[in-house]
mmCIF file as Biopython writes it, N, C-alpha, C and O atoms, coordinates in Angstrom:
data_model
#
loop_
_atom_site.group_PDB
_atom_site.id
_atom_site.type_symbol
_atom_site.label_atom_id
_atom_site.label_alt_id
_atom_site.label_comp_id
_atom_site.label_asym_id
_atom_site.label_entity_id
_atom_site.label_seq_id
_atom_site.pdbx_PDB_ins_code
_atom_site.Cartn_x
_atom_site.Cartn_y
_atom_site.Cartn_z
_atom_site.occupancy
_atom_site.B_iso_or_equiv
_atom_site.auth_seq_id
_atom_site.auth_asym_id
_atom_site.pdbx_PDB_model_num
ATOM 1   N N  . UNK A ? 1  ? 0.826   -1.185 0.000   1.0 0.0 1  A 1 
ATOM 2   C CA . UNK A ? 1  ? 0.000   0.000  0.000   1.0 0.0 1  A 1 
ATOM 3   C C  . UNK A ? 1  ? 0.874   1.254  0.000   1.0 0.0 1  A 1 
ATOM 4   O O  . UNK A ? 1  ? 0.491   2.213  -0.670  1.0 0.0 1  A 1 
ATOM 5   N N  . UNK A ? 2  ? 1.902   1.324  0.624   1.0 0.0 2  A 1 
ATOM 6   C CA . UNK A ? 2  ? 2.968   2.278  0.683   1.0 0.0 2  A 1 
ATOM 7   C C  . UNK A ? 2  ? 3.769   2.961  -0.540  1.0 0.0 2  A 1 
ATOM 8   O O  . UNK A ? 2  ? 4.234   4.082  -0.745  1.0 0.0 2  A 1 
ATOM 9   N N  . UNK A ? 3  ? 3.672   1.041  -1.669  1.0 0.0 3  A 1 
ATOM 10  C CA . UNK A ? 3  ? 4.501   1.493  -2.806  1.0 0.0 3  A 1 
ATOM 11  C C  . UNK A ? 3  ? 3.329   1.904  -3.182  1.0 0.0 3  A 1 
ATOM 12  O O  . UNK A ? 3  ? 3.420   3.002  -2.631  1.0 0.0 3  A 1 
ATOM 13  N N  . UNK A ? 4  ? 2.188   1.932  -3.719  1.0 0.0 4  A 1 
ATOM 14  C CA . UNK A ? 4  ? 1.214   2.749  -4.092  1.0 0.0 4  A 1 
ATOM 15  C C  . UNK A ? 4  ? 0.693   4.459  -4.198  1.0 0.0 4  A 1 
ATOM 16  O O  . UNK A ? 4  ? 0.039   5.089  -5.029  1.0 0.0 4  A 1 
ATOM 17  N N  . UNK A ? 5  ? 1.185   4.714  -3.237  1.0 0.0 5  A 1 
ATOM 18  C CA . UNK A ? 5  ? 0.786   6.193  -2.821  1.0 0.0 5  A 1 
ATOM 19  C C  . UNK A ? 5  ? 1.740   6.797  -3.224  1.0 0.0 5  A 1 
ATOM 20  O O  . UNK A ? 5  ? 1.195   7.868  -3.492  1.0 0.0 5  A 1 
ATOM 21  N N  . UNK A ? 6  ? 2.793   6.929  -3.481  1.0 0.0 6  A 1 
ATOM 22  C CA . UNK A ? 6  ? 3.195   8.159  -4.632  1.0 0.0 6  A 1 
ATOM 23  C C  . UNK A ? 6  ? 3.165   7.983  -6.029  1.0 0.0 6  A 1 
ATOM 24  O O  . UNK A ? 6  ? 3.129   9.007  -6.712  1.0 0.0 6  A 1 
ATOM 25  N N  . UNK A ? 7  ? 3.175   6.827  -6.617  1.0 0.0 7  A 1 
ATOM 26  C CA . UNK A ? 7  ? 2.043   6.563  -7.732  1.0 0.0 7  A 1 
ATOM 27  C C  . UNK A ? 7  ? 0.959   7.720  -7.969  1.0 0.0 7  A 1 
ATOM 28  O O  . UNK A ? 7  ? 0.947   8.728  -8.674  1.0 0.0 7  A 1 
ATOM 29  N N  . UNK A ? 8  ? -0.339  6.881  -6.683  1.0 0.0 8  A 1 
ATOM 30  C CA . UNK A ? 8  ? -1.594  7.675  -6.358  1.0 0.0 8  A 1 
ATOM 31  C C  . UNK A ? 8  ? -1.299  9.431  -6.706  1.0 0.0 8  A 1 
ATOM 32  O O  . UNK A ? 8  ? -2.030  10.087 -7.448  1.0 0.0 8  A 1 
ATOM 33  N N  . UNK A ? 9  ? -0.208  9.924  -6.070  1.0 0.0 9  A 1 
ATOM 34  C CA . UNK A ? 9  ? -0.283  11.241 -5.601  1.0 0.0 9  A 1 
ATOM 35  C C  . UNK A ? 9  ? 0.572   11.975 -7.115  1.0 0.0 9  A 1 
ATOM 36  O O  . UNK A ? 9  ? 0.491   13.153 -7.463  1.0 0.0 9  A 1 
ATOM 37  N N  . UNK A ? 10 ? 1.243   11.039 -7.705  1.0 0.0 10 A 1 
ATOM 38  C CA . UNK A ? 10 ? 1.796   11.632 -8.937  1.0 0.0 10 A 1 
ATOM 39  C C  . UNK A ? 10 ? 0.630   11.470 -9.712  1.0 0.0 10 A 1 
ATOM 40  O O  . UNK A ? 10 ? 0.088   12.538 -9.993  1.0 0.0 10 A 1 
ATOM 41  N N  . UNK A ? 11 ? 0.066   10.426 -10.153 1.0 0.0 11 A 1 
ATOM 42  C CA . UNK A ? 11 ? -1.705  10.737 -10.871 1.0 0.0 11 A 1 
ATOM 43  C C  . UNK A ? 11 ? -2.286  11.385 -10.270 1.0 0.0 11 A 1 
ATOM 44  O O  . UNK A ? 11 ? -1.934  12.421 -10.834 1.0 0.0 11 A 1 
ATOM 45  N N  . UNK A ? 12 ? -2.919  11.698 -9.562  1.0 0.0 12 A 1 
ATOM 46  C CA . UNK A ? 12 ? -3.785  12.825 -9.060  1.0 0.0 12 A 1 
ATOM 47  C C  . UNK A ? 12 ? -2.994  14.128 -9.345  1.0 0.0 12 A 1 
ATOM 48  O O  . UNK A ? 12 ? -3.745  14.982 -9.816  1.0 0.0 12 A 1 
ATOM 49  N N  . UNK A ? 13 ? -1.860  14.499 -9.223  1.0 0.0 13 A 1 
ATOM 50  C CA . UNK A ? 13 ? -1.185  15.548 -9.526  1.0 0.0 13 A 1 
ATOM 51  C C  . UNK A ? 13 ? -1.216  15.760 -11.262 1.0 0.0 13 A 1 
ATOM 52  O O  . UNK A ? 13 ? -2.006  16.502 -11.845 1.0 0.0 13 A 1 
ATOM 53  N N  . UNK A ? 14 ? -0.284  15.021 -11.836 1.0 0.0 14 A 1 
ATOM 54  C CA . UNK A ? 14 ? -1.245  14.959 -13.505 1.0 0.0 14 A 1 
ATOM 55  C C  . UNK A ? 14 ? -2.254  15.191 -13.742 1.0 0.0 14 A 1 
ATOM 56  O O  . UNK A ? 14 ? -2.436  16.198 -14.426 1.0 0.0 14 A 1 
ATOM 57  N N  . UNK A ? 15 ? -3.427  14.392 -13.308 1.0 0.0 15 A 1 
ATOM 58  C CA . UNK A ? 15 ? -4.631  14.945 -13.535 1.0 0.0 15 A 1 
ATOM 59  C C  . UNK A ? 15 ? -5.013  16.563 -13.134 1.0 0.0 15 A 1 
ATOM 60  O O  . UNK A ? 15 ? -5.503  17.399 -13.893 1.0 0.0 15 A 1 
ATOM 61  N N  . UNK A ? 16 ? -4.702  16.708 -11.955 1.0 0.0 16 A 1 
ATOM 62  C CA . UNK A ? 16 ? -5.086  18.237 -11.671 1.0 0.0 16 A 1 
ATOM 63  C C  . UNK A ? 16 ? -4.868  19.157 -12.468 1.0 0.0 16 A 1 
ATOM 64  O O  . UNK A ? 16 ? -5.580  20.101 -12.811 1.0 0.0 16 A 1 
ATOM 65  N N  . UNK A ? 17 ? -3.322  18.702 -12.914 1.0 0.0 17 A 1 
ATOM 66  C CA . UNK A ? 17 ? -2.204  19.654 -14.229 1.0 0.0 17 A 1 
ATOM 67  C C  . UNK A ? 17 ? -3.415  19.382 -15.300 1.0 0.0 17 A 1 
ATOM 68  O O  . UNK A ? 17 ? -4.218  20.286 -15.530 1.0 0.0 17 A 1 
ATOM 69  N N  . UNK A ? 18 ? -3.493  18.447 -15.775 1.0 0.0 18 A 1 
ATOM 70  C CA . UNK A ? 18 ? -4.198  18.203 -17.189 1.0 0.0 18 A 1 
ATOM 71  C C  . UNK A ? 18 ? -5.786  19.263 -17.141 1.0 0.0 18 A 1 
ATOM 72  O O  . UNK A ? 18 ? -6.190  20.006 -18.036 1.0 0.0 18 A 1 
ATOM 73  N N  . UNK A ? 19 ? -6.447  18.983 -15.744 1.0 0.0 19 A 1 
ATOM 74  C CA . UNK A ? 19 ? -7.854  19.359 -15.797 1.0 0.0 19 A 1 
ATOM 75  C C  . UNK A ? 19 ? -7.803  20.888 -16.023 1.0 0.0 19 A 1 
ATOM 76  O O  . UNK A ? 19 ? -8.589  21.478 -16.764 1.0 0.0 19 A 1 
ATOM 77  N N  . UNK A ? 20 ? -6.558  21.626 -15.143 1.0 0.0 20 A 1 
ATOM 78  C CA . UNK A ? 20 ? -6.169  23.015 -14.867 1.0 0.0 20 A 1 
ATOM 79  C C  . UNK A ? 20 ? -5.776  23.467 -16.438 1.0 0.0 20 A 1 
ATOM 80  O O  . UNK A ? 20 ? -6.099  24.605 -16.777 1.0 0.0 20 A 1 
ATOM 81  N N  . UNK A ? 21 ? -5.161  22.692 -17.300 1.0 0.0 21 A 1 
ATOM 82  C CA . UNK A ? 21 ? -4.832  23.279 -18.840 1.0 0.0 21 A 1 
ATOM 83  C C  . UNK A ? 21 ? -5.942  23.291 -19.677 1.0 0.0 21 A 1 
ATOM 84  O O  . UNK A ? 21 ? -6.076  23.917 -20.728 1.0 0.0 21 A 1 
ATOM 85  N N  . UNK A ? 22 ? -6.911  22.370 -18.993 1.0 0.0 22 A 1 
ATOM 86  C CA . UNK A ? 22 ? -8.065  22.115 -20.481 1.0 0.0 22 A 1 
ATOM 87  C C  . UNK A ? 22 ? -8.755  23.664 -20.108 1.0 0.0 22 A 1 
ATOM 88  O O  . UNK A ? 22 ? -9.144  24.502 -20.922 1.0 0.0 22 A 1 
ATOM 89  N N  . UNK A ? 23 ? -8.770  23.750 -18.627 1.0 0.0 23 A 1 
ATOM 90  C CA . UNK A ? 23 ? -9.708  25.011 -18.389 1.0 0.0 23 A 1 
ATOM 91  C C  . UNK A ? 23 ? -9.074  26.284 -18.719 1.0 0.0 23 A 1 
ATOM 92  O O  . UNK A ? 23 ? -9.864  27.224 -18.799 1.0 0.0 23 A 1 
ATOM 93  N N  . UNK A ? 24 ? -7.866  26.542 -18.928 1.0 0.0 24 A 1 
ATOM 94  C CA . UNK A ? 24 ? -7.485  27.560 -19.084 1.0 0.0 24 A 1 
ATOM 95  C C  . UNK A ? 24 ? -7.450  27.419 -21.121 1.0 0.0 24 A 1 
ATOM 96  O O  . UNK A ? 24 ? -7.561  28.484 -21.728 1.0 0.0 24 A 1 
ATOM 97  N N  . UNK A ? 25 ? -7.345  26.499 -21.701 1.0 0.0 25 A 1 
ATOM 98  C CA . UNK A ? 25 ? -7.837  26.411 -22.735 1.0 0.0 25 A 1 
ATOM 99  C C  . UNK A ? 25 ? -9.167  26.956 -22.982 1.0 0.0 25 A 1 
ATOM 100 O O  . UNK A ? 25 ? -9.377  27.951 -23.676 1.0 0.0 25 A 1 
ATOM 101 N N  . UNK A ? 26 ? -9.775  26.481 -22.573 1.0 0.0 26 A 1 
ATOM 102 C CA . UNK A ? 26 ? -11.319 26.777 -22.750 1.0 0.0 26 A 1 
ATOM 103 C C  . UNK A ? 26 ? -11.709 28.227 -22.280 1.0 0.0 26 A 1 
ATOM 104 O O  . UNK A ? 26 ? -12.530 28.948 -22.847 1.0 0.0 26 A 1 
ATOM 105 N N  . UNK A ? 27 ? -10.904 28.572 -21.025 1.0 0.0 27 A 1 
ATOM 106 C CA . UNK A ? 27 ? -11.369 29.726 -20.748 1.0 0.0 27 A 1 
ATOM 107 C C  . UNK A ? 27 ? -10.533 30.910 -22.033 1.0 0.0 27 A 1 
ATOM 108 O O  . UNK A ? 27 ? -11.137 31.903 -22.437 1.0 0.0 27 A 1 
ATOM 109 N N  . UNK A ? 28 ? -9.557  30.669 -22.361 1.0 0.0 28 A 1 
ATOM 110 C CA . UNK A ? 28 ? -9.174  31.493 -23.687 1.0 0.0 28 A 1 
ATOM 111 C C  . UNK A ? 28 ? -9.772  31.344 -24.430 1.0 0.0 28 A 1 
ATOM 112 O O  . UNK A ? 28 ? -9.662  32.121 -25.378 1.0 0.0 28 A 1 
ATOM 113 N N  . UNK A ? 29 ? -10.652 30.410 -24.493 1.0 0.0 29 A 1 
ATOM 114 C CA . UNK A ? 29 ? -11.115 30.227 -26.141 1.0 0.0 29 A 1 
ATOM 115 C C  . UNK A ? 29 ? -12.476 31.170 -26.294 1.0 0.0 29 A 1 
ATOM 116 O O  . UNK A ? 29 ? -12.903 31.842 -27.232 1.0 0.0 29 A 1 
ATOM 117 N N  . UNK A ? 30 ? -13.077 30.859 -24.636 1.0 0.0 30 A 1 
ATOM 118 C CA . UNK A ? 30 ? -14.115 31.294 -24.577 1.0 0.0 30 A 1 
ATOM 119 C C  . UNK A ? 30 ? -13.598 33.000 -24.611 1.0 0.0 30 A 1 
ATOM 120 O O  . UNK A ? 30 ? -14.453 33.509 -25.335 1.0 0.0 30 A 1 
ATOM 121 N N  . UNK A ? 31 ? -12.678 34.062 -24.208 1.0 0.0 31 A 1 
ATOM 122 C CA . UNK A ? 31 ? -12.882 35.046 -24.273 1.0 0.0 31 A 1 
ATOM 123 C C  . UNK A ? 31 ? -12.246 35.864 -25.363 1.0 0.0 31 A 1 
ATOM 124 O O  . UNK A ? 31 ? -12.253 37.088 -25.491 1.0 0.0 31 A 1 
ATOM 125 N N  . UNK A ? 32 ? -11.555 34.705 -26.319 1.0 0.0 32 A 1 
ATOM 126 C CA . UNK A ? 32 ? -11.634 35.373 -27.559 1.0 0.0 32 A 1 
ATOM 127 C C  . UNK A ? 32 ? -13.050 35.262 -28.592 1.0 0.0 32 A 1 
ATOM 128 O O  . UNK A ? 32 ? -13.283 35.885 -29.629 1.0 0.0 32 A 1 
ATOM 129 N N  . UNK A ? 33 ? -13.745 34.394 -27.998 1.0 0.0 33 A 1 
ATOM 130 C CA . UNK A ? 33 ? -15.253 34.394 -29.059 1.0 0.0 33 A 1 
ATOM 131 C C  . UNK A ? 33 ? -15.812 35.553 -28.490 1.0 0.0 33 A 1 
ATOM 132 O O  . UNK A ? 33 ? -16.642 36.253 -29.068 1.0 0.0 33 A 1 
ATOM 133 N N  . UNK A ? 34 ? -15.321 35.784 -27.249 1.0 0.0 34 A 1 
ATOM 134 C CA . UNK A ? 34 ? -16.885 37.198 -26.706 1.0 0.0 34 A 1 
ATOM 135 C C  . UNK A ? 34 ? -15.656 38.191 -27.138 1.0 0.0 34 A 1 
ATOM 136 O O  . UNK A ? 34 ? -16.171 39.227 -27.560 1.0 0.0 34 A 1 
ATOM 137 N N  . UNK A ? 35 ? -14.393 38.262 -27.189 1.0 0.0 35 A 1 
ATOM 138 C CA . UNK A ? 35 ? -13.945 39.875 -27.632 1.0 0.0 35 A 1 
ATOM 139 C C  . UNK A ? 35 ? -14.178 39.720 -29.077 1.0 0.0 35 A 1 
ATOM 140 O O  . UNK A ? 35 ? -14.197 40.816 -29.635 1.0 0.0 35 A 1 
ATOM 141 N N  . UNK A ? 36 ? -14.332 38.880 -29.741 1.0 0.0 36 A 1 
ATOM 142 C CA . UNK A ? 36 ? -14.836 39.194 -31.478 1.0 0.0 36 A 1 
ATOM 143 C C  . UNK A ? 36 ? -16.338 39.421 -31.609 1.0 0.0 36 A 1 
ATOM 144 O O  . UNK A ? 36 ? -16.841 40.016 -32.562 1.0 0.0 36 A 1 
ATOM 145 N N  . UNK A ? 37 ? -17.144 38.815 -30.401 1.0 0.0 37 A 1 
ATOM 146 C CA . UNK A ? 37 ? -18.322 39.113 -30.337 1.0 0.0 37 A 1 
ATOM 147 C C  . UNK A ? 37 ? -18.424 40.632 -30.321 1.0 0.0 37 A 1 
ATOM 148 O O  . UNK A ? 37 ? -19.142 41.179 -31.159 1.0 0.0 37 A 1 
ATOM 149 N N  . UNK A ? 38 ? -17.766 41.335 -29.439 1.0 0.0 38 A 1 
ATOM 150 C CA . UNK A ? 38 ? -17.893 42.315 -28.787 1.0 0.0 38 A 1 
ATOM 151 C C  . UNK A ? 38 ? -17.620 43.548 -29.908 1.0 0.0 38 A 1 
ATOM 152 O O  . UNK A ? 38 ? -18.340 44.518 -30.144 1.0 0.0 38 A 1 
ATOM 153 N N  . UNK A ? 39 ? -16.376 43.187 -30.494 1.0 0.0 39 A 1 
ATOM 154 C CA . UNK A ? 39 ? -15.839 43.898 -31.689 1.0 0.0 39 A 1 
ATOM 155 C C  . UNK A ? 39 ? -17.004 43.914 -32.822 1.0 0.0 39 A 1 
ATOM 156 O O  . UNK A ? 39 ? -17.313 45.011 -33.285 1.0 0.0 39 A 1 
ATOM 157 N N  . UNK A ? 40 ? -17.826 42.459 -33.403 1.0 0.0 40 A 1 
ATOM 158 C CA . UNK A ? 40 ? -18.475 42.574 -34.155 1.0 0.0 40 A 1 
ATOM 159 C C  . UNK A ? 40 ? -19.442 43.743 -33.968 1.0 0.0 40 A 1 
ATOM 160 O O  . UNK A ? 40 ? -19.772 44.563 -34.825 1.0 0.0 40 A 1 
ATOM 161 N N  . UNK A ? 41 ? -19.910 43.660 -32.454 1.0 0.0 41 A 1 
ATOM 162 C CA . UNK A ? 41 ? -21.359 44.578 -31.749 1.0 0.0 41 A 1 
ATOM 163 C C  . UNK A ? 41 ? -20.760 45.619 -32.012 1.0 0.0 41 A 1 
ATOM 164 O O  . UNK A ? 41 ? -21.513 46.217 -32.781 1.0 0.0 41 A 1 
ATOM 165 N N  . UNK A ? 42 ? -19.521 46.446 -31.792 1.0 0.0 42 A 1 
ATOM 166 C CA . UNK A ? 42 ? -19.309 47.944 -31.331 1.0 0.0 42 A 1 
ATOM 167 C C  . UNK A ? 42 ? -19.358 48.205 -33.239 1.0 0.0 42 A 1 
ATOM 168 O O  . UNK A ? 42 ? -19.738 49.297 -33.663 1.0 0.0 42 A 1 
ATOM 169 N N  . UNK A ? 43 ? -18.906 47.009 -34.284 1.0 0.0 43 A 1 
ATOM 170 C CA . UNK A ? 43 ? -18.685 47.851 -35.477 1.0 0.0 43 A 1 
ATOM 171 C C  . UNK A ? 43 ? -20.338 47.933 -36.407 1.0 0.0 43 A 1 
ATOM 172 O O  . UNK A ? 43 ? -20.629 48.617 -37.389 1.0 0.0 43 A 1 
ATOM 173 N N  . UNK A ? 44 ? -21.246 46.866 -35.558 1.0 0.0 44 A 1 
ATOM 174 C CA . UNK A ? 44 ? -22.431 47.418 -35.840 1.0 0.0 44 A 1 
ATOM 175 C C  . UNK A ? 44 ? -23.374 48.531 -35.327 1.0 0.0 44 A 1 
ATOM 176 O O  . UNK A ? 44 ? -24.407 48.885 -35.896 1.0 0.0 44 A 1 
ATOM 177 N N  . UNK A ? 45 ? -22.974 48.939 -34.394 1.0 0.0 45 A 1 
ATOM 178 C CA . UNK A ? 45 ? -23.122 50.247 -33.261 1.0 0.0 45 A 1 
ATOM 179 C C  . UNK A ? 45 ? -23.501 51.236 -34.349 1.0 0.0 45 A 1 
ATOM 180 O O  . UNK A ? 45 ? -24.537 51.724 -34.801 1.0 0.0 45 A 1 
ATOM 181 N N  . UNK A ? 46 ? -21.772 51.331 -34.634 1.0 0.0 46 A 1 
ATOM 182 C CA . UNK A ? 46 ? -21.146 51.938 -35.289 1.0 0.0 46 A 1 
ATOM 183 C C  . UNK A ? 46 ? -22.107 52.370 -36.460 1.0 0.0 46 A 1 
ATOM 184 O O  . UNK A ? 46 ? -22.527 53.512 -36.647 1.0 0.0 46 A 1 
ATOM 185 N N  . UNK A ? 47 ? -22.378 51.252 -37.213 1.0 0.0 47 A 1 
ATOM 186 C CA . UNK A ? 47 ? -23.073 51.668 -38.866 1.0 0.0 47 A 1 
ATOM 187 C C  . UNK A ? 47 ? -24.479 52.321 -38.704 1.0 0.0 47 A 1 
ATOM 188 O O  . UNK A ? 47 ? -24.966 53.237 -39.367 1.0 0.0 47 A 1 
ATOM 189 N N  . UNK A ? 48 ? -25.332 51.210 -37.032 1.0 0.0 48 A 1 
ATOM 190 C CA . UNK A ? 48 ? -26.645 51.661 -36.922 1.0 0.0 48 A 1 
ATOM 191 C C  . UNK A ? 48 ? -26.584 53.414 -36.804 1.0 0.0 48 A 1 
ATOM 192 O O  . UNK A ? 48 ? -27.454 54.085 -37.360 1.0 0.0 48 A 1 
ATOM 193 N N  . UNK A ? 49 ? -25.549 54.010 -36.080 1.0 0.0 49 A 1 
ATOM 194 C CA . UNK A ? 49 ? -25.473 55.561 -35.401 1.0 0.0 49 A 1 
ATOM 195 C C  . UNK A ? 49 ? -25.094 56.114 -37.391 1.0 0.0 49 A 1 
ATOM 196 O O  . UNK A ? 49 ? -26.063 56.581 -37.989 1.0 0.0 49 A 1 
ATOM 197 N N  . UNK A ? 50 ? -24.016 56.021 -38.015 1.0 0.0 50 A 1 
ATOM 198 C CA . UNK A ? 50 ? -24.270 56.299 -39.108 1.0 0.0 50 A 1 
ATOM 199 C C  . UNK A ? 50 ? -25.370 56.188 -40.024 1.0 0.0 50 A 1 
ATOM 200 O O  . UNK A ? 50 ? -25.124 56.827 -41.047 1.0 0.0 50 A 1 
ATOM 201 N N  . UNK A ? 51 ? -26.373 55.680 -40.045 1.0 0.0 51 A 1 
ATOM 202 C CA . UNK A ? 51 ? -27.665 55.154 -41.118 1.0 0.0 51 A 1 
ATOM 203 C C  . UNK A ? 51 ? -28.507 56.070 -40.452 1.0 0.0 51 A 1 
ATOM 204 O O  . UNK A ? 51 ? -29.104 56.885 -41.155 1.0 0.0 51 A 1 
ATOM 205 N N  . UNK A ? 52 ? -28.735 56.099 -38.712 1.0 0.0 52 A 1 
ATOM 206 C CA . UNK A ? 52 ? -29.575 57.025 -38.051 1.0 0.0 52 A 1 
ATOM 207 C C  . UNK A ? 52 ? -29.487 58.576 -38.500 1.0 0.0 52 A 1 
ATOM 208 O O  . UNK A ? 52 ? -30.359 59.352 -38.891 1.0 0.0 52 A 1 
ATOM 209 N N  . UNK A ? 53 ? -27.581 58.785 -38.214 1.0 0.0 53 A 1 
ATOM 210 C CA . UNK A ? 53 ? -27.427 60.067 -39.004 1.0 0.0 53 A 1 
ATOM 211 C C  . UNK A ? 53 ? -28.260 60.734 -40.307 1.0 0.0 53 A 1 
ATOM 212 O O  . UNK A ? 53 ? -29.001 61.715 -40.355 1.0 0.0 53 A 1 
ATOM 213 N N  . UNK A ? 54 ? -27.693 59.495 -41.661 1.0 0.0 54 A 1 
ATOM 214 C CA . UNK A ? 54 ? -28.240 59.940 -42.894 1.0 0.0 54 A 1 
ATOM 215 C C  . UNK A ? 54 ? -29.297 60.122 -42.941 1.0 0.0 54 A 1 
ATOM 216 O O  . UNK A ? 54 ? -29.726 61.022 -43.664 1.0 0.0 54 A 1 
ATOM 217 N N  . UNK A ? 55 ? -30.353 59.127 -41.988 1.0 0.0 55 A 1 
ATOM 218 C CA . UNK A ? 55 ? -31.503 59.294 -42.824 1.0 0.0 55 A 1 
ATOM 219 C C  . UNK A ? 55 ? -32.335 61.000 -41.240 1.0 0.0 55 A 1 
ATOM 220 O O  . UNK A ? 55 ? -33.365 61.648 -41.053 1.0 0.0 55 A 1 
ATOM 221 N N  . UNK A ? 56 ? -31.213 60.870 -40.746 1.0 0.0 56 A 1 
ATOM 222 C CA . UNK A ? 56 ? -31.494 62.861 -40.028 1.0 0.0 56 A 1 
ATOM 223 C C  . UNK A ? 56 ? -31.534 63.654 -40.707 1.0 0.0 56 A 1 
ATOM 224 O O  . UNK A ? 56 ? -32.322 64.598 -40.635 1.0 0.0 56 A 1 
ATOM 225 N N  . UNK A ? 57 ? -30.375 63.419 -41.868 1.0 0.0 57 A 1 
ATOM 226 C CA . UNK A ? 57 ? -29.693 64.574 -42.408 1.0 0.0 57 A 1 
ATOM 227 C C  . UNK A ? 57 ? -30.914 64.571 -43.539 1.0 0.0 57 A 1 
ATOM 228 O O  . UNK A ? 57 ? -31.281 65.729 -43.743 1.0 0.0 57 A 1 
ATOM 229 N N  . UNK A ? 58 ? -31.550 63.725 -44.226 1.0 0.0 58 A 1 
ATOM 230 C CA . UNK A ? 58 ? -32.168 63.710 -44.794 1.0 0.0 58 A 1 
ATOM 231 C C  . UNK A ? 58 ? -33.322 64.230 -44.637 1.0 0.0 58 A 1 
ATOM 232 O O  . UNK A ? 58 ? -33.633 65.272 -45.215 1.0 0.0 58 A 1 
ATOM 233 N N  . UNK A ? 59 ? -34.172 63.552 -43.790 1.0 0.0 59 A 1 
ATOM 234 C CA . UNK A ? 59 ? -35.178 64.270 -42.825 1.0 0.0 59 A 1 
ATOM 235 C C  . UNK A ? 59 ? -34.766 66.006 -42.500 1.0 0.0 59 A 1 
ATOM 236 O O  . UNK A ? 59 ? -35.610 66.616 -41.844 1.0 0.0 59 A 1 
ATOM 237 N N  . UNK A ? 60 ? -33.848 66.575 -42.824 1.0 0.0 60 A 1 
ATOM 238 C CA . UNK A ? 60 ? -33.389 67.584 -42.505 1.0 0.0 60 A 1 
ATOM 239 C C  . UNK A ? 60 ? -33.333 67.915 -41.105 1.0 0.0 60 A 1 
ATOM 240 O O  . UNK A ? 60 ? -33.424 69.088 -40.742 1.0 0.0 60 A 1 
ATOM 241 N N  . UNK A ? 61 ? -33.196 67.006 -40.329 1.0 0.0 61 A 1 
ATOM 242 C CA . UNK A ? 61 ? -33.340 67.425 -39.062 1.0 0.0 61 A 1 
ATOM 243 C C  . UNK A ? 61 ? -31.335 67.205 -38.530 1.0 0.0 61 A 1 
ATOM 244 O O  . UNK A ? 61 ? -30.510 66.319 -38.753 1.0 0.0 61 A 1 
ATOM 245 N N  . UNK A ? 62 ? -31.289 68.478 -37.808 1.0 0.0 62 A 1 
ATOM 246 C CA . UNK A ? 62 ? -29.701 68.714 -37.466 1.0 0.0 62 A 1 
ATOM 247 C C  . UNK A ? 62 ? -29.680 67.568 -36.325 1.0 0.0 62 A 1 
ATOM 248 O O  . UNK A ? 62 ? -30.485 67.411 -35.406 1.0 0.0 62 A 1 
ATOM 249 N N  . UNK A ? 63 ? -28.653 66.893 -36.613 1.0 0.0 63 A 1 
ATOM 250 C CA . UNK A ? 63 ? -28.167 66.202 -35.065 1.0 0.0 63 A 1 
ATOM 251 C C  . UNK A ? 63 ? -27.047 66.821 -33.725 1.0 0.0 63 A 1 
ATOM 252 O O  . UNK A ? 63 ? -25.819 66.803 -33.630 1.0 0.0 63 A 1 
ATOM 253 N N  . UNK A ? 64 ? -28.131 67.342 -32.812 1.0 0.0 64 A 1 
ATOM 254 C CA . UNK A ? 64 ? -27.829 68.472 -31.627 1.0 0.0 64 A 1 
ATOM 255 C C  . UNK A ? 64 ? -26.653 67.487 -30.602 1.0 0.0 64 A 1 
ATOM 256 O O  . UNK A ? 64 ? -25.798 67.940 -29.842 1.0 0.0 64 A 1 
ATOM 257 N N  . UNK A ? 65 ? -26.926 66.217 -30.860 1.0 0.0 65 A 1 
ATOM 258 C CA . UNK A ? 65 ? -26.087 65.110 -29.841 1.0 0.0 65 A 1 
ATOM 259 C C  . UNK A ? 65 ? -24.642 65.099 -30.140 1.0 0.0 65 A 1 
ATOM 260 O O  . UNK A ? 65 ? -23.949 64.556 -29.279 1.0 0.0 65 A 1 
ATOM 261 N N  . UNK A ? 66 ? -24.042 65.576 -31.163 1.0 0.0 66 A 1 
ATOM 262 C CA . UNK A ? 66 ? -23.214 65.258 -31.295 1.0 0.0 66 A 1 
ATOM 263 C C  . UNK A ? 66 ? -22.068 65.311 -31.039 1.0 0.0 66 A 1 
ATOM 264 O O  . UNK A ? 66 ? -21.591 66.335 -31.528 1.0 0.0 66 A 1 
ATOM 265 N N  . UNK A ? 67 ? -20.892 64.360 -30.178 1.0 0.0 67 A 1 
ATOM 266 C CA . UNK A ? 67 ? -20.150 64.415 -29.019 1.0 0.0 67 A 1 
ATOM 267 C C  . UNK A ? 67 ? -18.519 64.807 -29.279 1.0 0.0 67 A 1 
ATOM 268 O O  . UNK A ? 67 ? -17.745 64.890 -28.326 1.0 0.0 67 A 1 
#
């Protein structure tokens, strides 16, 4: 039982290593999908506030907001 347990304690240690890389995998993976998410949102922001503009300017109405 004795020769056993650092066996035991070197697998369990591997495993921890292994479980600790998949998550930090995953957790990168996951926050490059939400910063391209995020990028996609701000460059549609972006076009909706331009289209709102034109069709102001059109409407002839001045846009007073502007920062």
């Amino acid at each position: 039982m004795a020769d056993s347990d650092p066996q035991g304690v070197q697998d369990l240690s591997q495993f921890a290593e292994n479980l600790l890389q998949q998550l930090q995998e995953n957790f990168q993976a996951l926050t490059d999908k939400l910063t391209l998410r995020m990028e996609e949102m701000g460059e549609r922001i972006d076009d909706l506030e331009k289209h709102v503009s034109d069709l102001m300017t059109q409407a002839g109405i001045e846009n007073t907001n502007k920062e």
